[in-house]
Backbone as JSON, one array per atom type, in Angstrom:
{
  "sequence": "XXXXXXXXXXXXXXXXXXXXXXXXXXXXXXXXXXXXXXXXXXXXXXXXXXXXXXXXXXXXXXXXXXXXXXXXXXXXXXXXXXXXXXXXXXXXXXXXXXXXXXXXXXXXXXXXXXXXXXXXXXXXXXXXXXXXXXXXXXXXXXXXXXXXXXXXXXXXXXXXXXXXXXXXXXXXXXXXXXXX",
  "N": [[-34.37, -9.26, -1.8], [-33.71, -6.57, -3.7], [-30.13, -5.26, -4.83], [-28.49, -2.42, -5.44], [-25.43, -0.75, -7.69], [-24.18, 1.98, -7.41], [-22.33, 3.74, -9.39], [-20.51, 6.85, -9.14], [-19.12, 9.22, -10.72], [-16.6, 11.3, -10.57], [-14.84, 14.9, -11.72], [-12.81, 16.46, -10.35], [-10.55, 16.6, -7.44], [-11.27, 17.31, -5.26], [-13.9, 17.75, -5.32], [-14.29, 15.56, -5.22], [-13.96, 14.48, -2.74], [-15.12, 15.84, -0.87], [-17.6, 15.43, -1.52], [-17.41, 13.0, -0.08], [-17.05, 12.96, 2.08], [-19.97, 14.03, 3.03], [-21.61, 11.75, 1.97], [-20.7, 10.06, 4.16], [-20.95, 11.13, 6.43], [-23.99, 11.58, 6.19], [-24.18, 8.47, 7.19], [-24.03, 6.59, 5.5], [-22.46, 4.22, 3.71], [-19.64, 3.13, 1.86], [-18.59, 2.25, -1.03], [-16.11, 1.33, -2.13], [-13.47, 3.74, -3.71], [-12.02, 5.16, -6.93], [-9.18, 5.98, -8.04], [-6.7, 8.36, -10.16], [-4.77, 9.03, -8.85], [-3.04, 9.36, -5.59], [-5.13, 10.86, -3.15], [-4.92, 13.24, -1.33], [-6.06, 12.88, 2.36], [-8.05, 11.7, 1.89], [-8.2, 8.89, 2.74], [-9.05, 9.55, 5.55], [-11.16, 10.14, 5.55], [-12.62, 8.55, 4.18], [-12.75, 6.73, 6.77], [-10.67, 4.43, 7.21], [-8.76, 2.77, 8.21], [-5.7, 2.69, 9.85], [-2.65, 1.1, 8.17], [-0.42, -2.01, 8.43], [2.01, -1.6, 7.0], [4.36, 0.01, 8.56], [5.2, -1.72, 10.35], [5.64, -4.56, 9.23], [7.87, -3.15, 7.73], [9.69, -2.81, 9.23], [10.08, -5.41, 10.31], [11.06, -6.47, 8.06], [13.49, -4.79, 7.83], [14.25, -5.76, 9.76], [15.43, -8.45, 9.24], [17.12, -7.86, 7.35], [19.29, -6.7, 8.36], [20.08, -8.81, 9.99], [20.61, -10.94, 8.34], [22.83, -9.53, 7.31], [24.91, -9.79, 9.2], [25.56, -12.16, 9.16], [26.1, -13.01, 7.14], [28.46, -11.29, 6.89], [29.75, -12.44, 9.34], [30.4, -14.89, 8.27], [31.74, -14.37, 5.52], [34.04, -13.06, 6.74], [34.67, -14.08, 9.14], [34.41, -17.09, 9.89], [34.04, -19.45, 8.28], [34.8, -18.65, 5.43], [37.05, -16.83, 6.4], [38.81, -18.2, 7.48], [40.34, -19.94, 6.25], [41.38, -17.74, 4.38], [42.51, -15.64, 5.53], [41.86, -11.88, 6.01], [43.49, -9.44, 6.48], [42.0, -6.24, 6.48], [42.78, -2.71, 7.27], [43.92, -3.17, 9.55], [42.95, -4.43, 11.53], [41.64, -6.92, 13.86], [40.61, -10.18, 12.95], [39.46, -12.39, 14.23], [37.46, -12.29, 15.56], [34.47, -11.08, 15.99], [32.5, -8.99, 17.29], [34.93, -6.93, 17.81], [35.19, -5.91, 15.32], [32.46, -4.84, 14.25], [32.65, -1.72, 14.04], [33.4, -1.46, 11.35], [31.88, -3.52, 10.0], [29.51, -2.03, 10.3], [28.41, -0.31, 7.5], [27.84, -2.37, 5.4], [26.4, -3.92, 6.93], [24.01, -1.7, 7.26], [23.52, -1.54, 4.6], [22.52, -3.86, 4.07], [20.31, -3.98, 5.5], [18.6, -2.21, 4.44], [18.35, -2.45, 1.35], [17.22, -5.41, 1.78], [14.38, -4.44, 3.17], [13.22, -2.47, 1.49], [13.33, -3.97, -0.81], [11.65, -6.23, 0.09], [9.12, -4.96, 0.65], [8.28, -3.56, -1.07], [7.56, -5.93, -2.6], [5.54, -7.11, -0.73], [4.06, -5.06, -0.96], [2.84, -4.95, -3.88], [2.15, -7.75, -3.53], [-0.24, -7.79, -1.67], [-1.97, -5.69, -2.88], [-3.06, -7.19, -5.01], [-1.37, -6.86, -7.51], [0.37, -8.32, -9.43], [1.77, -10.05, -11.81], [-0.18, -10.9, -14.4], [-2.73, -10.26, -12.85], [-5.87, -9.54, -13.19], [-7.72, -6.42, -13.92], [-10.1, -4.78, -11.65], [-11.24, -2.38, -11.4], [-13.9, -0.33, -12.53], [-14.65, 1.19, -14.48], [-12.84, 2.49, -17.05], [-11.65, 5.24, -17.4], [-10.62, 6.04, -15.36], [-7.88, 5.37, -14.83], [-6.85, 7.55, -15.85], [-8.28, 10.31, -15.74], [-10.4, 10.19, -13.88], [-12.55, 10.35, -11.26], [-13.5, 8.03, -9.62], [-16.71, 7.07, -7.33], [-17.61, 4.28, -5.44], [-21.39, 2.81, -4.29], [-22.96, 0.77, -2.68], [-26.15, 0.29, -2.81], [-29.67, -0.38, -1.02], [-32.49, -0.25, -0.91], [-32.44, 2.76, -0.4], [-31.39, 3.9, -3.11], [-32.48, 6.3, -4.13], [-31.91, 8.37, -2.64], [-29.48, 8.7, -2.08], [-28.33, 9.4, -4.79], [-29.75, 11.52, -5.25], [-28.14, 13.13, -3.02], [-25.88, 13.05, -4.32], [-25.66, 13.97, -6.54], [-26.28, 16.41, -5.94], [-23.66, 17.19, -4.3], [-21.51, 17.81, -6.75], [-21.45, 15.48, -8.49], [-20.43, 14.64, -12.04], [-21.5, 12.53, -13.41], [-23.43, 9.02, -12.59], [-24.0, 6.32, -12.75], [-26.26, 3.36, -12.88], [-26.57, -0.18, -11.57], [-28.06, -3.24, -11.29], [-27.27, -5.77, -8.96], [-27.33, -9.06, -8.07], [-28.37, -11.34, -5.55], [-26.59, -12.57, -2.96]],
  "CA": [[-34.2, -7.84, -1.85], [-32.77, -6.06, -4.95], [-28.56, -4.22, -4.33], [-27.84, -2.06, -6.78], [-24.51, -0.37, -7.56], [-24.07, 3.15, -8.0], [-20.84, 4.62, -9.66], [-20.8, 8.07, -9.24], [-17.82, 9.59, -10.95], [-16.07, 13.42, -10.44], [-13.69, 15.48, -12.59], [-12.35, 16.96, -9.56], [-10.48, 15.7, -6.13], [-11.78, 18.15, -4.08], [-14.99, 17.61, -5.05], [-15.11, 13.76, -4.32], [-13.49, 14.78, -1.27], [-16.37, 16.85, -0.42], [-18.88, 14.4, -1.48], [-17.04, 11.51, 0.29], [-17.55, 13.36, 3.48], [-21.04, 14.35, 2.8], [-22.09, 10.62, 2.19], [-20.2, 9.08, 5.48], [-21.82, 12.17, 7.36], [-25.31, 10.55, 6.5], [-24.4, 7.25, 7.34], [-23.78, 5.37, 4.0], [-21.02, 2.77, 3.41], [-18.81, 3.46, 0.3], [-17.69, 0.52, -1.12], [-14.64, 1.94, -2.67], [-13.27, 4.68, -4.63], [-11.13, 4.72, -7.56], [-8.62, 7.62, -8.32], [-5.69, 7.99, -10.91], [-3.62, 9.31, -7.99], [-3.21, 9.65, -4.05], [-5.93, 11.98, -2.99], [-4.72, 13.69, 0.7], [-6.67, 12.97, 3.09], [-9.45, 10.79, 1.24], [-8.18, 7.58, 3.49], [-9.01, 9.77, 6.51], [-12.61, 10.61, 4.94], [-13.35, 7.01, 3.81], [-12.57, 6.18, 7.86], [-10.18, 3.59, 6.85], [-7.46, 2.48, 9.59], [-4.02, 3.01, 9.63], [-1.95, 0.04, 7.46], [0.39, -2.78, 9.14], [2.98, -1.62, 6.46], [5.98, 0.22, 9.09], [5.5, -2.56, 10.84], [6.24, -5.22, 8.06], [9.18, -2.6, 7.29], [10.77, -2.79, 10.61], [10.6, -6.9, 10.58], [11.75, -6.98, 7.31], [14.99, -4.36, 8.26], [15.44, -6.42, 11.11], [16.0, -9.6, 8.74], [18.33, -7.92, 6.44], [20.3, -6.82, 9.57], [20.64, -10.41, 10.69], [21.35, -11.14, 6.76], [24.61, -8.75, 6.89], [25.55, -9.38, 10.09], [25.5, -13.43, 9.21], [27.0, -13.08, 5.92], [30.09, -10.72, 6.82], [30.54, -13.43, 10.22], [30.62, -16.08, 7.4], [32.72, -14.61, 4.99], [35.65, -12.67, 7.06], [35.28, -14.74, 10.45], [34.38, -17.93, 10.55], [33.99, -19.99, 7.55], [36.09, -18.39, 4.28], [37.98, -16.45, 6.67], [39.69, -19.37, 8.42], [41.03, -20.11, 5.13], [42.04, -16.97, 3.69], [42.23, -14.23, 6.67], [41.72, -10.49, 5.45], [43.33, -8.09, 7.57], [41.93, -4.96, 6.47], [42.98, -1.64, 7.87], [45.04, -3.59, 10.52], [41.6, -4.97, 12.05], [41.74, -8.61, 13.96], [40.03, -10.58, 11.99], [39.31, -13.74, 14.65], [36.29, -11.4, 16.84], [32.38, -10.08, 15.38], [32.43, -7.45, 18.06], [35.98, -6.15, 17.6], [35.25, -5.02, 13.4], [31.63, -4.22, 14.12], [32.81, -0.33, 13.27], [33.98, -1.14, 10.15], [31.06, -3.85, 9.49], [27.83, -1.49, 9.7], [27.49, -0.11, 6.52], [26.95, -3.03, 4.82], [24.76, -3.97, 7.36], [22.93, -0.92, 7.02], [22.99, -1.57, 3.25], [21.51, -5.02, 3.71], [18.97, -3.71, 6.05], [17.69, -1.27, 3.51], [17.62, -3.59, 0.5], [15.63, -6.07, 2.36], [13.34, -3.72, 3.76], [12.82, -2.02, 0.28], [11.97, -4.63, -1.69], [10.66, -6.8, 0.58], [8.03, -3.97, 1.17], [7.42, -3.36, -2.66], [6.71, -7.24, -3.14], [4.47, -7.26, -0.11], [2.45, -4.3, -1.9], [2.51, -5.8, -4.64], [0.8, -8.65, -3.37], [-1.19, -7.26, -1.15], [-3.19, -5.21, -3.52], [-2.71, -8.25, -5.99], [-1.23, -6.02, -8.34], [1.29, -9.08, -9.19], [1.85, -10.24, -13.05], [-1.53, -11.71, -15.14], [-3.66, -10.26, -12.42], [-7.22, -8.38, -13.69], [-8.07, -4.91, -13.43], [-11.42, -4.26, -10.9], [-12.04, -1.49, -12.47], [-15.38, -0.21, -13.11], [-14.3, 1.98, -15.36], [-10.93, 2.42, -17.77], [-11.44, 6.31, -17.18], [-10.24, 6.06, -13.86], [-6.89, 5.71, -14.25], [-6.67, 8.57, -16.47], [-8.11, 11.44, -15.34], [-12.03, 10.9, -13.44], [-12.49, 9.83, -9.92], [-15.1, 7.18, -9.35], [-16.66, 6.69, -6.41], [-18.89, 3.08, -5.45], [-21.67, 2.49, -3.19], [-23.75, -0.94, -2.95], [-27.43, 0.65, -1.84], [-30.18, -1.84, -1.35], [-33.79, 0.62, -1.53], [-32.41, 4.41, -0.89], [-30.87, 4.63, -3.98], [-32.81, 7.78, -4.71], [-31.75, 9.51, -1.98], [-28.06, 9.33, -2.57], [-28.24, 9.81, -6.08], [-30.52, 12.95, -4.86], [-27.3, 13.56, -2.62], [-24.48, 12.64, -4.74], [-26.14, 15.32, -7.8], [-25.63, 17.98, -4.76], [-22.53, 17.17, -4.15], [-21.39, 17.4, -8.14], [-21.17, 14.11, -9.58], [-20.52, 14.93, -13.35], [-21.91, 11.48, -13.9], [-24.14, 8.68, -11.74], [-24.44, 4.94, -12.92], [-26.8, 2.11, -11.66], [-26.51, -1.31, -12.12], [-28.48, -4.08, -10.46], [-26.05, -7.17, -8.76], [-27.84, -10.45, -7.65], [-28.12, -11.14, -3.98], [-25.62, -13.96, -2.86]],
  "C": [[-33.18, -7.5, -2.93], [-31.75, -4.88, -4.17], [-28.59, -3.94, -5.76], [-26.36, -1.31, -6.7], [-24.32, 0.95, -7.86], [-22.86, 3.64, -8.05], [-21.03, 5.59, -9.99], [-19.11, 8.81, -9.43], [-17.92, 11.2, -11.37], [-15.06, 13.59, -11.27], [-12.59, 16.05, -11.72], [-11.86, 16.52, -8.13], [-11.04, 16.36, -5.48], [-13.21, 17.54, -4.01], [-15.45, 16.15, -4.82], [-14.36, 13.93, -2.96], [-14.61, 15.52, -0.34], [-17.48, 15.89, -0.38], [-18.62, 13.08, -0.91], [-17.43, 12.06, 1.44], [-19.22, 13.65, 3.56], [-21.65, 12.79, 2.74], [-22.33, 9.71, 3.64], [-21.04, 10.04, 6.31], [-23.66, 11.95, 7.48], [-25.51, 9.32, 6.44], [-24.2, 6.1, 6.25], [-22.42, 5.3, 3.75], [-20.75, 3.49, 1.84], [-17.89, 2.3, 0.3], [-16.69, 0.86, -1.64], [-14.42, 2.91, -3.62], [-11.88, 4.57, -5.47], [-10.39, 6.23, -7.93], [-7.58, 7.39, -9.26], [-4.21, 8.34, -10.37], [-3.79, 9.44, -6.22], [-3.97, 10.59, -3.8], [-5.18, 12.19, -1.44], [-5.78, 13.46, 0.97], [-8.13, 12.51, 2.93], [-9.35, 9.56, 2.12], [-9.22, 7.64, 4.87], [-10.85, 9.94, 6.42], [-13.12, 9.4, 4.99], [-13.53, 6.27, 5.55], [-11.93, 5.2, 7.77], [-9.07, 3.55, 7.89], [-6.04, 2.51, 9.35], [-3.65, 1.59, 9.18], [-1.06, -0.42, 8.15], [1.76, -1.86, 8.07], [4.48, -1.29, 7.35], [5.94, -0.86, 9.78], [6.96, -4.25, 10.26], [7.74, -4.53, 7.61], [10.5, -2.93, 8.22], [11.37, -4.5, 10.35], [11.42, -7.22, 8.95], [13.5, -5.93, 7.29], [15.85, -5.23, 9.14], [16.03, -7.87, 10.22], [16.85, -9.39, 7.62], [19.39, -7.53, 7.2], [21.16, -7.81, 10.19], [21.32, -11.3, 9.47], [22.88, -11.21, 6.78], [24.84, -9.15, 7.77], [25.98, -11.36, 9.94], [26.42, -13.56, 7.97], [28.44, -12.34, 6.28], [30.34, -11.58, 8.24], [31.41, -14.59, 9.26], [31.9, -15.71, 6.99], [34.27, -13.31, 5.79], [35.73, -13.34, 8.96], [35.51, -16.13, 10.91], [34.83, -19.05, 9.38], [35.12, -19.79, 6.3], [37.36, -17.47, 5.4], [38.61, -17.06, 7.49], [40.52, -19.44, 7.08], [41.67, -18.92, 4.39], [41.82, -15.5, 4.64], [42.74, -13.11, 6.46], [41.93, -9.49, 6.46], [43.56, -6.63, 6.49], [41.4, -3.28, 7.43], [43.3, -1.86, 9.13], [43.29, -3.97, 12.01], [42.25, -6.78, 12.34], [40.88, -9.32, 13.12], [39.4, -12.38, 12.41], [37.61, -13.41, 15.33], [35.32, -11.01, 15.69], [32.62, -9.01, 15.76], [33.32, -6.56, 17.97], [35.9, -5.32, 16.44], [34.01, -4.67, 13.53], [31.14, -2.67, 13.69], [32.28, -0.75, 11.82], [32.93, -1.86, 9.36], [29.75, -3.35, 9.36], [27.6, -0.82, 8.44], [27.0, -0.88, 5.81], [26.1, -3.66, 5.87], [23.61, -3.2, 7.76], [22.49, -1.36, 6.07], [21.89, -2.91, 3.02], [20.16, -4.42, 4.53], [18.08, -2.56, 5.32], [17.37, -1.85, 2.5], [17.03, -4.28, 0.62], [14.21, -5.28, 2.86], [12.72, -3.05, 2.27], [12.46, -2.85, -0.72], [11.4, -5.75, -1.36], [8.87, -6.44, 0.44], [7.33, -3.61, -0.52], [6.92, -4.63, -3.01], [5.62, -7.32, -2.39], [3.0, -6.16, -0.97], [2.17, -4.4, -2.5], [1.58, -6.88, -4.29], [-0.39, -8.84, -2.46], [-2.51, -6.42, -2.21], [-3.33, -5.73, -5.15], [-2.51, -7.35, -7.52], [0.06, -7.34, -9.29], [0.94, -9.55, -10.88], [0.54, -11.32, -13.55], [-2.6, -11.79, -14.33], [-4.84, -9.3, -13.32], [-7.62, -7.52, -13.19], [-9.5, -5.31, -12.62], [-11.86, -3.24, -10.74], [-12.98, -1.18, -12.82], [-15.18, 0.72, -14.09], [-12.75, 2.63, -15.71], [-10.67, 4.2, -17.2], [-10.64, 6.84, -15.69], [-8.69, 6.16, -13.71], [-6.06, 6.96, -15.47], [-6.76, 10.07, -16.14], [-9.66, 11.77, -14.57], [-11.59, 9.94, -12.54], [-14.07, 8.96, -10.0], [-15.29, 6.89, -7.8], [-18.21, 5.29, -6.3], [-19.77, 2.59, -4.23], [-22.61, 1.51, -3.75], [-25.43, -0.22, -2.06], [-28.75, -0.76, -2.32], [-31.75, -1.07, -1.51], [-33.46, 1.96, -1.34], [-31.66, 5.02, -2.07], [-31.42, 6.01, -4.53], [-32.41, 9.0, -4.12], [-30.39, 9.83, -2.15], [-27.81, 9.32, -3.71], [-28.36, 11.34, -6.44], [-28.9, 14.08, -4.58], [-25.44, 14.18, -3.4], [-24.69, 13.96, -6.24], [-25.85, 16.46, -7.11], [-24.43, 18.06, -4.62], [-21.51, 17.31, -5.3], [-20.24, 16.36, -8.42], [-21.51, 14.61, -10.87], [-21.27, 13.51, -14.0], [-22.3, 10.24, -13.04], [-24.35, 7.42, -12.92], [-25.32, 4.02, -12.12], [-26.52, 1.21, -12.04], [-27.05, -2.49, -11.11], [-27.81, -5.25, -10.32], [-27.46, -8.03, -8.25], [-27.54, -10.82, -5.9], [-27.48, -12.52, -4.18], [-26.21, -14.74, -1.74]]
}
């Protein structure tokens, strides 16, 4: 059985917003859409599921938390500060729990630097965006200023071509792939 590919690309978000709903509303898969910016409410259209990311945020706050809170034991309680003991602002300086005031901002600060670019490397390599990777791209126009959208049909291509001309697509590609 012959798949072909149809890239059907808009000048307008609204209107692939319009025609993204109009597709899913008669049942046809969209293999992905390409934009040159965040569309609102296109994730919610495509039916796409909510992202692990606050999750990943939280575990990676919680390990820059345990970071600061391991590094300032180290260096003013246990380790350098046996050897050179820092009483600042008339603070004991033998106790964790006793300076814990005075130690949360930097362990806020570590728990925000870990969490921040933990979370930018993960998206980074999550949407392998990561140095000497290759565009997937069906077209360069895309990240300029036209919205593409891609569906994989296997014999109604006429009908959503039919559909996708109603819906205005300024422009409609085919291309026949090879079955795997």
């Amino acid at each position: 059985m012959s798949k072909k590919v149809i890239h059907a690309i808009f000048d307008d978000e609204e209107i692939l917003l319009q025609s993204v709903k109009e597709i899913r509303s008669k049942k046809y898969d969209i293999e992905e859409v390409y934009s040159p910016f965040p569309v609102h409410g296109l994730d919610h259209a495509l039916g796409l599921k909510e992202t692990r990311m606050a999750i990943t945020a939280f575990i990676y706050g919680c390990i820059g938390l345990s970071f600061g809170g391991l590094l300032i034991y180290y260096i003013m309680i246990s380790g350098v500060g046996k050897s050179w003991p820092m009483n600042i602002g008339g603070k004991p300086n033998f106790t964790f729990y006793q300076n814990v005031p005075s130690f949360v901002p930097i362990m806020f600060e570590c728990t925000v630097l870990f969490a921040g670019h933990l979370m930018s490397l993960t998206y980074f390599y999550r949407n392998k965006l990561y140095p000497g990777a290759s565009t997937k791209s069906p077209d360069p126009r895309t990240t300029d200023d036209k919205f593409l959208m891609e569906l994989i049909v296997e014999d109604n291509d006429k009908e959503i071509t039919k559909i996708l001309k109603s819906t205005g697509a300024s422009e409609i590609n085919e291309k026949n792939i090879e079955d795997e």
